[in-house]
C-alpha positions in Angstrom: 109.3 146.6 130.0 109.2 145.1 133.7 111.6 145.6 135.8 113.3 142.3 137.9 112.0 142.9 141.8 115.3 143.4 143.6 115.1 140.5 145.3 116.0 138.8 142.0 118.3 141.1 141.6 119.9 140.1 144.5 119.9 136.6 143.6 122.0 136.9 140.5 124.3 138.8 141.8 125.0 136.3 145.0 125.3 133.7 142.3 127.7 135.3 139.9 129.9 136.3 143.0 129.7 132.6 144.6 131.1 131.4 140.9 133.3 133.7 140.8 134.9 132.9 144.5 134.8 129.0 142.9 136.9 130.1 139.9 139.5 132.1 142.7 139.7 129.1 144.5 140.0 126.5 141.7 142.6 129.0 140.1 144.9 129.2 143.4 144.3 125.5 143.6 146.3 125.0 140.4 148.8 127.5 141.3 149.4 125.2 144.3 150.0 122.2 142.6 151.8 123.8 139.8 154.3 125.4 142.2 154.0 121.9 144.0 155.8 120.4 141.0 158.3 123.0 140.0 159.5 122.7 143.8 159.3 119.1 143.7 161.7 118.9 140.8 164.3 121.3 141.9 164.2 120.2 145.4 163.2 116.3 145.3 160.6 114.5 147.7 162.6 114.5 151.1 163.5 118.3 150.6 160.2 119.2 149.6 159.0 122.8 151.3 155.4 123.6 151.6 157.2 127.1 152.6 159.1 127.6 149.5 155.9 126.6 147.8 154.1 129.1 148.7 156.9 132.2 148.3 156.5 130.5 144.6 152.6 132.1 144.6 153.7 135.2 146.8 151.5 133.6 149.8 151.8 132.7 153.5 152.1 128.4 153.9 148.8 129.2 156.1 147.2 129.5 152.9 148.0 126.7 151.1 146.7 124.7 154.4 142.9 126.0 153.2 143.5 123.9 150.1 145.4 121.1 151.4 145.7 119.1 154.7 149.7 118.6 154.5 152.9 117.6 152.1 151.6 114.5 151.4 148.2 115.6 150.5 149.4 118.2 148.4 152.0 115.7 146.4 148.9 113.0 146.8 146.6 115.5 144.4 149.1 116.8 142.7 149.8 112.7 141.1 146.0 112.5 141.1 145.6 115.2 138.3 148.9 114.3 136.8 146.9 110.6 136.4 143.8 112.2 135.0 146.0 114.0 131.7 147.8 110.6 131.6 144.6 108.5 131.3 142.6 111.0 128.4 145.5 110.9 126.9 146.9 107.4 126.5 143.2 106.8 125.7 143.0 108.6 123.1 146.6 106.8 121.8 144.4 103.7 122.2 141.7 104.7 120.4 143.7 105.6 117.4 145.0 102.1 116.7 142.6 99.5 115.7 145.7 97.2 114.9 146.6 95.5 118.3 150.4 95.3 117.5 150.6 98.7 116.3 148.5 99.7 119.5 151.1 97.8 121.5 153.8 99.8 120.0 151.7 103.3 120.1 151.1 102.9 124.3 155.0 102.3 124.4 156.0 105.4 122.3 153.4 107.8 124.2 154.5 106.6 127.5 158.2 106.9 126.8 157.2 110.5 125.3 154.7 111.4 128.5 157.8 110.7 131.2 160.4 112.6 129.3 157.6 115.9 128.9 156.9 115.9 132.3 159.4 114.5 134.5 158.7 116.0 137.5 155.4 114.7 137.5 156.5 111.4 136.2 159.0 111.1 139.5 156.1 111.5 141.3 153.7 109.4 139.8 156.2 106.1 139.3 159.2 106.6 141.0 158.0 108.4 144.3 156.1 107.1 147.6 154.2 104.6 145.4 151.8 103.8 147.9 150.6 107.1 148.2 149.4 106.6 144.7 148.3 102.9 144.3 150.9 102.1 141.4 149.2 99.8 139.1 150.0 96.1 138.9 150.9 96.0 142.7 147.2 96.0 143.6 144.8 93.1 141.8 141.1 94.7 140.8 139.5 93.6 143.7 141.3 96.1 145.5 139.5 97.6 148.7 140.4 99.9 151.8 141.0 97.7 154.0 144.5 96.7 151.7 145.1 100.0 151.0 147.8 102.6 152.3 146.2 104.7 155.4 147.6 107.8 153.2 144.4 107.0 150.8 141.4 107.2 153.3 138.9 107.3 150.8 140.3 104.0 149.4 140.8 105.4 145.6 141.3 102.6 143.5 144.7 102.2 142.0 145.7 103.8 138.2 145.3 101.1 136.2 144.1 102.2 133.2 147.5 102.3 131.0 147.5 98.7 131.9 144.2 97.8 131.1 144.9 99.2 127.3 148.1 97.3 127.1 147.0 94.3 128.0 143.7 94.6 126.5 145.6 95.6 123.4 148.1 91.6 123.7 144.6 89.7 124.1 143.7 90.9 121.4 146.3 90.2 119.1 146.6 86.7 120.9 143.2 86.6 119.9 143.5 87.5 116.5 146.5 85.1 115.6 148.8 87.9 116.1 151.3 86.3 118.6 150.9 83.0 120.4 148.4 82.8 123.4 149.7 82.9 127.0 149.7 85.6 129.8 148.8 88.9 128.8 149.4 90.5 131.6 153.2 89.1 132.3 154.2 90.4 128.8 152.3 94.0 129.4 154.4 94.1 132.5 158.1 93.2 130.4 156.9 95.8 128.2 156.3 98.1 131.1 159.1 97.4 133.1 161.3 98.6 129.6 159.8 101.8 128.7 159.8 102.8 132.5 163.5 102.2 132.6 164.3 104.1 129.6 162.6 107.0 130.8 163.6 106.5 134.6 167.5 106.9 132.7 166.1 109.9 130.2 165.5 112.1 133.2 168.4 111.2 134.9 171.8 112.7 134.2 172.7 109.6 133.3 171.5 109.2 129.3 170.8 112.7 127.7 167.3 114.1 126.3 168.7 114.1 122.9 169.5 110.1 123.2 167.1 108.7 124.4 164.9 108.9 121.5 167.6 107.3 119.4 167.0 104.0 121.7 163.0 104.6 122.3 162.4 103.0 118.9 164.9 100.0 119.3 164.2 100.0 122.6 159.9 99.2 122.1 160.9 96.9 118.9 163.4 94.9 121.4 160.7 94.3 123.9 157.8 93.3 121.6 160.0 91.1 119.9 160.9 89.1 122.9 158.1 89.4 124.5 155.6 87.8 122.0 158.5 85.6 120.9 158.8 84.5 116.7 156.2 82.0 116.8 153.9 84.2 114.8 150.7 83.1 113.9 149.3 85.6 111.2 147.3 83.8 108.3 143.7 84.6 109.5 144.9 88.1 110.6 142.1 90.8 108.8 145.1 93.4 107.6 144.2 97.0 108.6 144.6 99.2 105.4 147.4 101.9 105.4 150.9 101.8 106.3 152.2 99.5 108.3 154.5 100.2 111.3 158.3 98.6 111.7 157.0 96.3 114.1 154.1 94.5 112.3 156.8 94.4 109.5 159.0 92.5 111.3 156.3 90.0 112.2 155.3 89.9 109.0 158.8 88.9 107.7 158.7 86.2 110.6 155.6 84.8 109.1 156.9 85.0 105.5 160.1 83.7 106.6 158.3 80.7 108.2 156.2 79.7 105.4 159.2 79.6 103.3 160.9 77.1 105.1 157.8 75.5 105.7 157.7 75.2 101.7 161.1 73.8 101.7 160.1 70.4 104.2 157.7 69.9 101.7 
């Protein structure tokens, strides 16, 4: 059998140990960041250490410096990755609702559920230095980085994706016959502006863990039903088979209740 010349050899083994100093690094990296949260949510944004950061991974701050230019940097990535899980995830909620309404009512549950599970990152990702992270809705599309805070150099365009879904998710039950037309993206933000304050109360001391599901539910009905108002347009609707959720229930008793009356004129 012939042997590999040592020169190749040589090769393999500079590769496997250049992969392996990548996995080191990208391992330490998540240390950072996940030490970054725990000290952010003990210690809050203003009292933020990079010091006590690193006695959390038995390192020197010098070290953490390799990875990352400065607090802000740190806390900047730290939301980054925070928005990447947030994204697949609330995507995948998306995906599993082909009924718009019941869509509408899925994104609200999930993000309600997201803010209570990871609080720390939620503070910073919505409640936190927003323009370090390009909070959606206060930046249109066409966003550039000339607009953009000089925190975000590379001019990374804002999170939006949670509100694409949910207001991809009203047009199309505007365009279905769902609800009555108008601006999709005014009611995804009544919807968001709810849901944010619910959890923005849940990880406060001020409503409990254990209550705030109790009002998630009434809470997401309340808003849909306001928002898309009782002027519920649902005879051409193509019903999804399956159970259907409390909230296309209650349109559908709208509708029912309509066409009753509507029966009575006549």
């Amino acid at each position: 059998m012939k042997k590999d010349r040592p020169s190749n050899r040589e090769k393999r083994t500079q590769n496997a140990s250049v992969k392996r100093r990548e996995r080191e690094k990208e391992a330490m990296r998540k240390n950072i960041l996940k030490a970054a949260s725990h000290e952010f949510l003990e210690h809050g944004y203003e009292d933020f250490s990079l010091r006590r950061v690193a006695e959390r991974i038995g390192y020197t701050p010098t070290t953490i410096y390799l990875y990352f230019r400065n607090k802000d940097d740190l806390l900047h990535r730290t939301v980054l990755e925070g928005f990447q899980e947030f994204d697949a995830q609330i995507a995948d909620v998306a995906a599993a609702h082909p009924d718009p309404l019941e869509r509408v009512e899925a994104l609200g549950n999930f993000y309600v559920q997201f803010g209570m599970s990871n609080s720390a990152l939620y503070r910073l990702m919505f409640m936190q230095r927003s323009d370090l992270y390009l909070m959606p809705r206060f930046h249109e599309e066409d966003v550039n980085a000339e607009n953009l805070s000089p925190l975000n150099p590379q001019g990374q365009t804002p999170q939006i994706l949670a509100q694409k879904l949910l207001v991809q998710a009203i047009e199309e039950a505007m365009e279905n016959g769902s609800i009555p037309t108008g601006d999709a993206k005014l009611k995804a933000d009544v919807l968001w502006v709810g849901v944010h304050g619910l959890v923005s109360l849940a990880i406060s001391p001020l409503i409990s863990a254990e209550y705030a599901p109790t009002l998630q539910e009434e809470l997401i009905h309340t808003l849909m039903k306001g928002a898309f108002s009782s002027e519920i347009r649902r005879e051409n609707v193509t019903k999804q088979p399956g159970n259907k959720s409390a909230i296309s229930r209650y349109f559908d008793a709208i509708r029912n209740s309509e066409n009753a009356r509507g029966s009575g004129r006549n």
